[in-house]
KOLDREN-360552 format. One line per field, with one value per residue: residue number from 1; chain; x, y, z of N, C-alpha, C in turn. Coordinates in steps of 0.001 Angstrom, whole numbers, plus 500000, padded with zeros to 6 digits. Each point is the difference from the previous one (the first is absolute). Layout:
N
nr <- NUM|... .
kette <- A|... .
n_px <- X|... .
n_py <- Y|... .
n_pz <- Z|... .
ca_px <- X|... .
ca_py <- Y|... .
ca_pz <- Z|... .
c_px <- X|... .
c_py <- Y|... .
c_pz <- Z|... .
end
This chain:
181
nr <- 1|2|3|4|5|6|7|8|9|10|11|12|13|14|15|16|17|18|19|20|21|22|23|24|25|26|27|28|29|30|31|32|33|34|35|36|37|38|39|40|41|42|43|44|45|46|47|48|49|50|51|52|53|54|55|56|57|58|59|60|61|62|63|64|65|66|67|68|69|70|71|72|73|74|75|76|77|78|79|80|81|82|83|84|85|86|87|88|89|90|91|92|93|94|95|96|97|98|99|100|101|102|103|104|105|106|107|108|109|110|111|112|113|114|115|116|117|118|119|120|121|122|123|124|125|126|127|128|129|130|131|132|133|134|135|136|137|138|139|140|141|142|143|144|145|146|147|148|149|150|151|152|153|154|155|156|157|158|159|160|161|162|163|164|165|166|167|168|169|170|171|172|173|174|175|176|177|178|179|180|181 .
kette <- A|A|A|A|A|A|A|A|A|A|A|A|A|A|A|A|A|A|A|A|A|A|A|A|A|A|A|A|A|A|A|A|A|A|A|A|A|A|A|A|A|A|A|A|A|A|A|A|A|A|A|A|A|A|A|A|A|A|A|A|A|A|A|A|A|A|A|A|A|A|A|A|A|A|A|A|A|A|A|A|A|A|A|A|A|A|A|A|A|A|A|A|A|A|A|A|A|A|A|A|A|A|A|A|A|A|A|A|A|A|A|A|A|A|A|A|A|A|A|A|A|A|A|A|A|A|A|A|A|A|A|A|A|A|A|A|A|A|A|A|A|A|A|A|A|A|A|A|A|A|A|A|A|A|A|A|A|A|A|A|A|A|A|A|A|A|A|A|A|A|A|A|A|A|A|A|A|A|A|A|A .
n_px <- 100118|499586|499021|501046|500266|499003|499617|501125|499699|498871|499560|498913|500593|499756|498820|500645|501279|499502|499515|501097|501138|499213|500327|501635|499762|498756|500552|500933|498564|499526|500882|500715|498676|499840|501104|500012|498667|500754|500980|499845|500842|500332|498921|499540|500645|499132|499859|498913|500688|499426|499948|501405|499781|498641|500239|500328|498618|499369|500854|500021|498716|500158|500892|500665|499839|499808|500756|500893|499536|499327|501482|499942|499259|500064|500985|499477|499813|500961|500680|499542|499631|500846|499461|501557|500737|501407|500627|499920|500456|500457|500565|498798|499984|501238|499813|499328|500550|500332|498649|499180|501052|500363|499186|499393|500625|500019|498679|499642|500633|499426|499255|500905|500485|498665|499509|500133|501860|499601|498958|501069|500965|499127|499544|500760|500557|499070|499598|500996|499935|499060|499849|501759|500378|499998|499028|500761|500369|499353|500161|501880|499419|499093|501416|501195|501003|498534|500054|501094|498167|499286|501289|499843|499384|500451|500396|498885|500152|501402|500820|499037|500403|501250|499628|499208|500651|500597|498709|499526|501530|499290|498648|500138|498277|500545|500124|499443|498943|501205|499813|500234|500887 .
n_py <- 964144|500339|500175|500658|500669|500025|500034|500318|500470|499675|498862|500286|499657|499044|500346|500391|500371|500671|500469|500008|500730|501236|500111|500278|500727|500549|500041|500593|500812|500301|499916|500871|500443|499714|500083|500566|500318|500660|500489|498977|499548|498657|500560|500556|499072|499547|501291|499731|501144|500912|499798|499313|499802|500599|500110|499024|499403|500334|499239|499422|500114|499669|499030|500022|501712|500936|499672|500519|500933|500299|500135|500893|501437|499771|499881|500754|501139|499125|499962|501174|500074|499221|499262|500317|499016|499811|500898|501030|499638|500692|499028|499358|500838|499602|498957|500575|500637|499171|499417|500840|500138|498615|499432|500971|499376|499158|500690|500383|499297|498984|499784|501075|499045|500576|498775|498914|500418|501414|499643|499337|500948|500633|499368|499787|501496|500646|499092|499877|501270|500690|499797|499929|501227|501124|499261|499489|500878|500797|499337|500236|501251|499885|500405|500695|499416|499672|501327|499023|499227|501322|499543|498584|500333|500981|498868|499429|500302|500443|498878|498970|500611|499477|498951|499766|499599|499044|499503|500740|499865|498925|500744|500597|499421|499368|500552|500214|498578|499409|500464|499153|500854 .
n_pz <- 733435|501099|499047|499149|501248|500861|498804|499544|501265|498936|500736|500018|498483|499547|499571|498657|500722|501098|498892|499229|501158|500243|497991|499815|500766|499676|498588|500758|500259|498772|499242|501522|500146|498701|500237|500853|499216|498453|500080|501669|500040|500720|499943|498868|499999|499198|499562|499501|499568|499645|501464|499747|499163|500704|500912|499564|499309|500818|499908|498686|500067|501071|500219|500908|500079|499241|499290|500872|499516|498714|500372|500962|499463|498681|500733|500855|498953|498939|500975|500050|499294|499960|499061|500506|500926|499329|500911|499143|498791|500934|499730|499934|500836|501182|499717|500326|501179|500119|499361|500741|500948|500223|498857|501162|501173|499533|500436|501027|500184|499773|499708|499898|498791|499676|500354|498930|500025|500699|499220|499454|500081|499791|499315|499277|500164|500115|498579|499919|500279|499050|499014|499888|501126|500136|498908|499093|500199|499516|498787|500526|500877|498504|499245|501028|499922|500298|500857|499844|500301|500791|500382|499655|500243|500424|499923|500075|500660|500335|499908|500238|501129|499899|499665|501043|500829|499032|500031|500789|500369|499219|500519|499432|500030|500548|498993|499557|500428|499752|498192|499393|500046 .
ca_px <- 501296|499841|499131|500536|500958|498927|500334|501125|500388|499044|500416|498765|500148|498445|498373|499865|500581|499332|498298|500535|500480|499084|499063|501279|499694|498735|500309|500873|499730|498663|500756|500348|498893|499890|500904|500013|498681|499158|501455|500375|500416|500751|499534|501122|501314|500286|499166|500436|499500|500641|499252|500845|500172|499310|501334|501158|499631|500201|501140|500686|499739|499791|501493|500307|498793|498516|499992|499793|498786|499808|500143|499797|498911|499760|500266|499341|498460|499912|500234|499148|499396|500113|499265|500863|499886|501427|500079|500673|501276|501145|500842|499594|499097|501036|500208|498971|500492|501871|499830|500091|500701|501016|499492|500521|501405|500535|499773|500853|501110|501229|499781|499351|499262|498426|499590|499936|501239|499593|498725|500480|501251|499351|499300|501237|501041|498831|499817|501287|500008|498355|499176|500699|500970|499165|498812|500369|500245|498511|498954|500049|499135|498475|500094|501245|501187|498816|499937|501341|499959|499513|500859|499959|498910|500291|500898|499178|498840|500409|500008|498302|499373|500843|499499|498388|500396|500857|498932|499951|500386|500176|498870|499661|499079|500328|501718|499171|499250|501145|500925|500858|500214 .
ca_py <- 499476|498973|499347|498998|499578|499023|498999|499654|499064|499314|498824|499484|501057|500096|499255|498637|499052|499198|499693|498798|499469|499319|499316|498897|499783|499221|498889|498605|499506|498916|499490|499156|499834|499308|498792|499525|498996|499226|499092|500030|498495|500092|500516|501348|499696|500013|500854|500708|501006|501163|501460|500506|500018|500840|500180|500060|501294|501034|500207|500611|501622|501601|499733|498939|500318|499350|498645|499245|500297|499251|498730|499369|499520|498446|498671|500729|499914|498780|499479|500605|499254|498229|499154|499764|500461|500147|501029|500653|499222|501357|499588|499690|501567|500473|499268|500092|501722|500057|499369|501661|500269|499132|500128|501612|500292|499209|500904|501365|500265|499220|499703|501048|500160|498932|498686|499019|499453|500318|499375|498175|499885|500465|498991|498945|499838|500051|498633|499004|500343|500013|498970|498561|500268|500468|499268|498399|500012|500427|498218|498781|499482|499397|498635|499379|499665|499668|501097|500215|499162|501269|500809|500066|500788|501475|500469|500143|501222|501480|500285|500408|501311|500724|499637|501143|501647|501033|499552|500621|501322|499954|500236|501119|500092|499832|500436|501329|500500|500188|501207|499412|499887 .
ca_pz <- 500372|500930|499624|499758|500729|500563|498984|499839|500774|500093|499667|498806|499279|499507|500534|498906|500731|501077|499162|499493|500957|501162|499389|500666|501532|499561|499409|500515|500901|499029|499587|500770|500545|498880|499252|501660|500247|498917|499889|500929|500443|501113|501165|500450|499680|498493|499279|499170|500914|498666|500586|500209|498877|499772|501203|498935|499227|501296|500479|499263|499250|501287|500886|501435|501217|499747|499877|501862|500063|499321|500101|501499|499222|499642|500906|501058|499720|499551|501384|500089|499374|499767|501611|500396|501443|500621|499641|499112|499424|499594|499143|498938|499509|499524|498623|499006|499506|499387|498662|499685|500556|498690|498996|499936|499876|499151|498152|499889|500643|499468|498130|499917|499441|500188|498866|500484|500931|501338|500326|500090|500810|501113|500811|500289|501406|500737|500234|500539|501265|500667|499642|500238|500872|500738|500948|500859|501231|500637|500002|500208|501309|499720|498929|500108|498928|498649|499578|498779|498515|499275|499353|498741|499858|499859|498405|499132|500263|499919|498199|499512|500380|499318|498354|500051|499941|498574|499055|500665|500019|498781|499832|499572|501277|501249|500184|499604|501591|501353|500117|500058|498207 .
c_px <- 499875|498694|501114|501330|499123|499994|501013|500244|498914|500335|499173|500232|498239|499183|499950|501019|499672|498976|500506|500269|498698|499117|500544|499582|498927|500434|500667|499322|499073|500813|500201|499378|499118|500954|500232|499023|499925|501603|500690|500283|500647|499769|500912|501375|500163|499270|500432|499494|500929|499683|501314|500079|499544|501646|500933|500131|500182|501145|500790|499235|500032|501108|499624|499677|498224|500341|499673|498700|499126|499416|499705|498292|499462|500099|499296|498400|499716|499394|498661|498612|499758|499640|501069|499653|500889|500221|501210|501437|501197|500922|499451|499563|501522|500262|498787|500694|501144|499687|499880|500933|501320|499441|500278|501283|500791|499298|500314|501525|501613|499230|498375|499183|499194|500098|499857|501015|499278|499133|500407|500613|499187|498888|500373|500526|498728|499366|501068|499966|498975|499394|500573|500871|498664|498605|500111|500705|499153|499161|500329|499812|499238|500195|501360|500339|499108|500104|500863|499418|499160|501327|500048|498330|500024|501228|498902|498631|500593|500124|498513|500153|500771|499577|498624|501057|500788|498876|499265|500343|500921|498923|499935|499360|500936|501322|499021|499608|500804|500929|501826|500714|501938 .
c_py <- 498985|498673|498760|499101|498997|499031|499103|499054|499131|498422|500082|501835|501128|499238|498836|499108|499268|498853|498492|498743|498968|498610|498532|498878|499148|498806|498710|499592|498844|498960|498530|499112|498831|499168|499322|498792|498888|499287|499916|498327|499917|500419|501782|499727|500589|500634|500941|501388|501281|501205|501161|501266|501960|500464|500358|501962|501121|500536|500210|501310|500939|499454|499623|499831|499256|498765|498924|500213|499188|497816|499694|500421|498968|499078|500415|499349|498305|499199|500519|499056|498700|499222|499399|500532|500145|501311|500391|499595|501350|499532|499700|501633|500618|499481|500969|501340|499891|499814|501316|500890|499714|501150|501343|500486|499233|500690|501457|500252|498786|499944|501110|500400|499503|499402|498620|499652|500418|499107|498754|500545|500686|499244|498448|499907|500387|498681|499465|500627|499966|498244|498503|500046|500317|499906|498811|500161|500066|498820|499146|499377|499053|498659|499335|499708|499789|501452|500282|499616|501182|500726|499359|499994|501011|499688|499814|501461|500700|500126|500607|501589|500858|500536|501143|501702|500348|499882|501625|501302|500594|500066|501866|501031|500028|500787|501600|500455|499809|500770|498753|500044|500107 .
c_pz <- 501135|499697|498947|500692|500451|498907|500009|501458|500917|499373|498539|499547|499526|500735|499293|500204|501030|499553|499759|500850|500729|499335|499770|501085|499970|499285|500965|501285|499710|499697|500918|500544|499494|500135|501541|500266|499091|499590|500564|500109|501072|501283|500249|499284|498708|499480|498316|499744|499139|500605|500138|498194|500136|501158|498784|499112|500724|500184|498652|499432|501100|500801|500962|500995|499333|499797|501096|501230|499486|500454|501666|499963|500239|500555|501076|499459|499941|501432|500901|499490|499739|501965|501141|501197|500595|500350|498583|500294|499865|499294|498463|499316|499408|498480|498887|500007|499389|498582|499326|499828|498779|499169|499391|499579|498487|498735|500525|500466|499066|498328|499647|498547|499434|498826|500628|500883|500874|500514|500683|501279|501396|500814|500229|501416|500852|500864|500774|501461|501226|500140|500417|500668|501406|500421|500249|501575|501228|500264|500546|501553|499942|499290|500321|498367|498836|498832|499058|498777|499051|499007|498256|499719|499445|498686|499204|499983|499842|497699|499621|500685|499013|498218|499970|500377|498907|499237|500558|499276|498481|499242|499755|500907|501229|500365|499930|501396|500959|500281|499718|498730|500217 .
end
């Protein structure tokens, strides 16, 4: 009884949840990491960059908490790692948890049932918030008013993240090992 009370009010349900999560995590940190060096224009300004996509996922198969997790993670480790000497961007980390965070909430809480609508509508408002509200804000110490030109950017990256996650989760395999059905 108390072995499953301890459960129940454990963030990470399972081991194979954490397992995933932490494998999330890994992904958007490669991801980022990769696309930071190898599709980077502008000097920083202009990147192209899908590290948000593994955040996304996170957040619609385990919700808002992991999801936000997940996503400061990532933005932590990402930052951690990359040859930058600024200190750490809290606004830009705030943008990467909210992508978690959104995402969560909008598949468990407003379009509750799984498929492709959740998939669009959940990382849709994720993107618009995280990605073209809230780190442009963060950037725009570094880039001023330049930082508005990442926002039609992101109308093009978020569709592509969007298209791999119903490609995804319209995979058999993946709905099996995520447990997403």
């Amino acid at each position: 009884m108390l072995k499953d009370q301890k459960r129940k009010n454990a963030i990470f349900k399972s081991v194979k949840m954490l397992t995933i999560a932490a494998m999330l995590t890994a992904m958007s940190v490669v991801i980022g990491i990769i696309c930071k060096n190898f599709m980077n224009f502008g000097n920083g300004l202009f990147r192209i960059t899908f590290e948000n996509l593994p955040i996304i996922m996170s957040g619609i198969l385990f919700g808002p908490i992991i999801g936000g997790l997940v996503g400061a993670a990532s933005d932590m480790v990402s930052y951690l790692l990359s040859s930058q000497t600024l200190p750490p961007n809290l606004i830009v980390t705030a943008g990467a948890i909210s992508v978690g965070i959104v995402s969560g909430v909008m598949a468990k809480f407003v379009v509750k049932s799984k498929g492709t609508k959740q998939i669009i509508i959940s990382a849709s408002v994720a993107h618009v918030i995280g990605s073209m509200i809230i780190k442009p804000i963060g950037l725009y110490q570094f880039y001023q008013w330049g930082v508005l030109l990442r926002i039609p950017l992101y109308l093009v990256i978020a569709p592509i993240e969007i298209l791999i996650l119903c490609l995804l989760f319209k995979n058999r395999s993946f709905c099996r090992v995520t447990e997403y059905y």
